[in-house]
C-alpha positions in Angstrom: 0.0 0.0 0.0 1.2 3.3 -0.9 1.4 6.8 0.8 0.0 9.6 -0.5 2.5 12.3 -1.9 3.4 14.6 1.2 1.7 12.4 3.8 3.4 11.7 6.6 3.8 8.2 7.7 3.0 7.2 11.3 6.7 5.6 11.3 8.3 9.3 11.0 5.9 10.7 14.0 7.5 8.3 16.4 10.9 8.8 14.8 13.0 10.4 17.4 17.3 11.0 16.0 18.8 10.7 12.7 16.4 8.7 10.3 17.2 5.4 10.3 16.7 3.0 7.9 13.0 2.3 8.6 12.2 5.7 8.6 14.0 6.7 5.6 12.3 3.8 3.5 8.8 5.1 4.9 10.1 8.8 4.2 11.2 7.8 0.8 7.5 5.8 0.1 5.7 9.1 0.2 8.4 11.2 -1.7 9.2 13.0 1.7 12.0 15.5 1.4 14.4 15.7 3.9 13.3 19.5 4.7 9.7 18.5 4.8 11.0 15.6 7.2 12.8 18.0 9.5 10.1 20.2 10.0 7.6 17.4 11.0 10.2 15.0 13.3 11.7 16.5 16.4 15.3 15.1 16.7 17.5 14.4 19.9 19.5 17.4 19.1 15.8 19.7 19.3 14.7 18.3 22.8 15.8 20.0 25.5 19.2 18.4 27.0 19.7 17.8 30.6 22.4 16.3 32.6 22.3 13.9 35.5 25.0 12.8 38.0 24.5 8.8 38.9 26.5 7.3 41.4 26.4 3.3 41.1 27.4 1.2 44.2 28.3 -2.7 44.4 30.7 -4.7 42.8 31.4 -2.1 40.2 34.9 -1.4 39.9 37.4 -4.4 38.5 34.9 -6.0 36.6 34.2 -3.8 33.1 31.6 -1.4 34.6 33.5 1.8 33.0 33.6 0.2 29.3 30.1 -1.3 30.3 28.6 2.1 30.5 30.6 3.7 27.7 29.2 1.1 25.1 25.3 2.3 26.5 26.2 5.8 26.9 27.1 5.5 23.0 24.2 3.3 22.0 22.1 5.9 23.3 23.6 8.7 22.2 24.8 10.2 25.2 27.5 12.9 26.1 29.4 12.9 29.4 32.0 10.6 30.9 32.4 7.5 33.9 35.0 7.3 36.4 35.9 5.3 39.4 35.9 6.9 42.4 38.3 5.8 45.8 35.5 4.4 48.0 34.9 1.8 45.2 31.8 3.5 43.6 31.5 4.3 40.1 30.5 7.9 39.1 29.0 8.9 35.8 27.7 12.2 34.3 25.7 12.1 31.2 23.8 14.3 29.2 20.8 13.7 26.8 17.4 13.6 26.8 15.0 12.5 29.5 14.1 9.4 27.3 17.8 8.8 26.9 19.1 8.9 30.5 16.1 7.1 31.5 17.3 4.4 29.3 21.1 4.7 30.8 20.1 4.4 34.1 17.6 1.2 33.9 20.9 -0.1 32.1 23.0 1.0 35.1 21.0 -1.2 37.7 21.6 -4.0 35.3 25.2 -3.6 35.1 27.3 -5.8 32.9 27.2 -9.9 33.7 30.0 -9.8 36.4 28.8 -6.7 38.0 26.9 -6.5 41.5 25.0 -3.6 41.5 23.5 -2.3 45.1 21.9 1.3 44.6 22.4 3.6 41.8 21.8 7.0 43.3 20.7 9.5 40.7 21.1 14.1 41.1 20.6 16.7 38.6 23.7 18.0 37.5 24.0 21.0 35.0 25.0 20.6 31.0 28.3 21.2 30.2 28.0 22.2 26.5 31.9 21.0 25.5 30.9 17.7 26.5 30.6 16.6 22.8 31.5 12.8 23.5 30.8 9.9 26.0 34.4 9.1 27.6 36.2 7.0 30.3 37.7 9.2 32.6 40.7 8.2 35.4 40.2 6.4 38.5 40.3 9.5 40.6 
């Protein structure tokens, strides 16, 4: 079944970040241009960015936590960095959407496989707009 020309497609309301490939093909189906696109899908970079400051206790340091949370922070398209701290926590600050750090920290009280994780205390923290990447910062 076909679009209509200039329709959009239910698939590009629910769109949110670059178009994907599904979105693209639906986009491309009813002869969408990418300006008429951009005016109808709000992107990640067009919702308002916020910052949170987690602070995950357990067994989280010595067993891959840091690269753990990079891999998600990067899957999600998060800025900000993770650290160990000295009394065996692990810190991270990351920045994104609501949606997006929701996502981060219901991967944070997972953990990775050999992880323990206790409590994962959560505080606003303010964007830092040179934060342009998700890194793994030093132990302390």
């Amino acid at each position: 079944m076909s679009t209509p020309t200039g329709v959009i497609p239910k698939a590009c309301v629910f769109f949110v970040g670059p178009r994907d490939l599904g979105c693209a093909t639906a986009c491309e189906r009813s002869n969408l241009t990418d300006a008429k696109h951009a005016s109808v899908v709000m992107t990640a970079a067009e919702k308002a960015v916020e910052a949170r400051r987690f602070i995950v206790r357990g067994r989280v340091q010595g067993v891959g936590f840091r690269w753990f949370v990079e891999r998600e922070a990067h899957i999600l398209g998060l800025t900000g960095w993770v650290r160990n701290n000295a009394d065996g926590s692990v810190e991270v600050l990351a920045q994104g959407t609501h949606d997006q750090l929701w996502g981060l920290h219901s991967r944070l009280r997972e953990g990775p496989r050999a992880a323990r994780v206790d409590a994962v205390e959560e505080a606003q923290a303010r964007p830092i707009a040179s934060l342009t990447s998700f890194r793994i910062e030093g132990a302390w």
